[in-house]
C-alpha positions in Angstrom: 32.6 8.7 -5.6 30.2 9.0 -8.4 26.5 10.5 -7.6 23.9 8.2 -8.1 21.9 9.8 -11.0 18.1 9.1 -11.1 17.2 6.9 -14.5 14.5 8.7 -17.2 12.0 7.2 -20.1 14.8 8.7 -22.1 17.3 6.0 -21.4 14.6 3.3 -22.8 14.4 4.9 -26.0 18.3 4.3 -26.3 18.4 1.0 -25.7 21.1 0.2 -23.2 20.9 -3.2 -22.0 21.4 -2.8 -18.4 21.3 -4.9 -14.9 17.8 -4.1 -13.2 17.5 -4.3 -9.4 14.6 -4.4 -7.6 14.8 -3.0 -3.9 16.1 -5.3 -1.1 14.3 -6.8 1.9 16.5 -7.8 4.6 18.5 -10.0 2.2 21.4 -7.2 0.9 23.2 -10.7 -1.1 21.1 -9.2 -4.5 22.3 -5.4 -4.0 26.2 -6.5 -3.2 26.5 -8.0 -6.2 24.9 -5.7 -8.1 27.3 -2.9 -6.8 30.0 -5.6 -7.7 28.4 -6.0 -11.3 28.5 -2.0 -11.6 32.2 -1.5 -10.2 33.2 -3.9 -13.2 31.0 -1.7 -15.6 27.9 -3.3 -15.8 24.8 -0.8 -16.3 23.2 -1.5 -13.1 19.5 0.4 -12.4 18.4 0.3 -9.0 14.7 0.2 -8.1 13.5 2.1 -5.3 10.2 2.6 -3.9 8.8 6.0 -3.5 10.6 7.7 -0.3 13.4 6.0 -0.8 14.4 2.4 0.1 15.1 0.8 3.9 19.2 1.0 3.0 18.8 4.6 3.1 17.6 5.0 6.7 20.1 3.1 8.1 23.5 4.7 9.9 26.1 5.9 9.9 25.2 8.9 8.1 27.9 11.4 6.5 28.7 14.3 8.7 26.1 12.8 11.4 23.0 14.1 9.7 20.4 11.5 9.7 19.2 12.2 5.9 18.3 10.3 2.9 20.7 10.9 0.8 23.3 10.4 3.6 23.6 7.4 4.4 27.1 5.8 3.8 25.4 2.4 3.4 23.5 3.3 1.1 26.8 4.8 -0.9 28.8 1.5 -0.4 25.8 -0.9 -1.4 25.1 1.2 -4.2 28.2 3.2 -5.7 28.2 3.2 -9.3 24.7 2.5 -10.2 22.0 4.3 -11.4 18.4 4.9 -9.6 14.9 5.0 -10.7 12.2 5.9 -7.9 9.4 3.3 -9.1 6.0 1.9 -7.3 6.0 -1.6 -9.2 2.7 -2.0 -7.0 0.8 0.3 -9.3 0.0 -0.6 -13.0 1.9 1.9 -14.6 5.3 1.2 -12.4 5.2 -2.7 -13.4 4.7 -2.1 -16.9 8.1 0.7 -16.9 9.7 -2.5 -15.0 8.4 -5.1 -17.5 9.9 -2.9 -20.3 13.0 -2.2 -18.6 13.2 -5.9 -18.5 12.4 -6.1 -21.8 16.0 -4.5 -22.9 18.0 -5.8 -19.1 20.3 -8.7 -19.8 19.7 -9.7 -15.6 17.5 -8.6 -13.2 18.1 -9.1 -9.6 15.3 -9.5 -7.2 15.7 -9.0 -4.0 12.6 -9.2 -2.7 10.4 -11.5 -0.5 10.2 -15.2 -2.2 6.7 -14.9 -4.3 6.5 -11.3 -4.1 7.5 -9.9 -7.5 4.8 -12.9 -8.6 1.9 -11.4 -6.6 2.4 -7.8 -7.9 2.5 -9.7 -12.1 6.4 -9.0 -12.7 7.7 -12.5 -11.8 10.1 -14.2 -13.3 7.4 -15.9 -16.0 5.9 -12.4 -16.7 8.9 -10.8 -17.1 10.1 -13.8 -19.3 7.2 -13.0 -21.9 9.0 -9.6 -22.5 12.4 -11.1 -23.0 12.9 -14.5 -23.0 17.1 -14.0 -22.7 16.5 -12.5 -19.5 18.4 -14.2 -17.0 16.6 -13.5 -13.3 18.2 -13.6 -10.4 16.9 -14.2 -7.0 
C-alpha cells in the first residue's frame, strides 16, 4: 500500500495537472471515485481539514488502535492519493485551493450542496481561475 504523502507549495511551482478533492460529508460517491481515478493513475490531491477529516475517525482501525492515521477506511477510500491539510474557510486556504484549481483538470466536491459557494470557491469562482476545469459534484 502506498503512504499517503502530504502535498507542498512546491508541487504548484511544477505544474502537475492533478484531480483536487475536497473533503467529504456523508456522501463518500466523490472520494470513491477519486480513489478509482488515482488507482488508474490520475494525480489525485485530497483536501482535508485541519485534524483530519470524518473518514479518519471511523473503524476498524489497523491493529485495534483507534488513531488517525489508522483507519483502514480511510486507506481504502483513499489509497493512492496524495493529501494536503487545508482550512478553505480562511482566506489564505481558498486562495491555495483556487490555484490548485487553477492547474487541476477536475475537482471533485464533496461537500454540502452550496457550501463551496458560501466559502467563494464554487464552481463560478473557481471557473475564473481555469475555465477547462471540469467540477464535479
Amino acid at each position: 500500500m502506498r503512504s499517503i504523502s502530504r502535498w507542498t507549495s512546491r508541487d504548484l511551482q511544477r505544474n502537475i495537472p492533478p484531480i483536487v478533492e475536497s473533503r467529504p460529508t456523508r456522501d463518500l460517491g466523490g472520494v470513491f471515485a477519486g480513489r478509482q481515478l488515482a488507482e488508474l493513475g490520475a494525480d489525485v490531491i485530497r483536501i482535508e481539514p485541519p485534524g483530519g477529516d470524518e473518514v479518519r475517525r471511523r473503524g476498524p482501525f489497523l491493529d485495534g488502535e483507534e488513531e488517525l492515521e489508522r483507519s483502514l477506511y480511510h486507506f481504502h477510500f483513499n489509497l493512492n492519493k496524495r493529501g494536503i491539510t487545508l482550512d478553505i474557510t480562511r482566506p489564505e486556504g481558498a486562495a491555495v485551493l483556487k490555484r490548485l484549481a487553477g492547474i487541476a483538470d477536475v475537482l471533485i466536491e464533496t461537500r454540502a450542496p452550496g457550501e463551496m459557494d458560501g466559502l467563494g470557491v464554487g464552481y463560478d469562482a473557481l471557473r475564473s481561475a481555469n475555465p477547462a476545469l471540469i467540477y464535479t459534484t
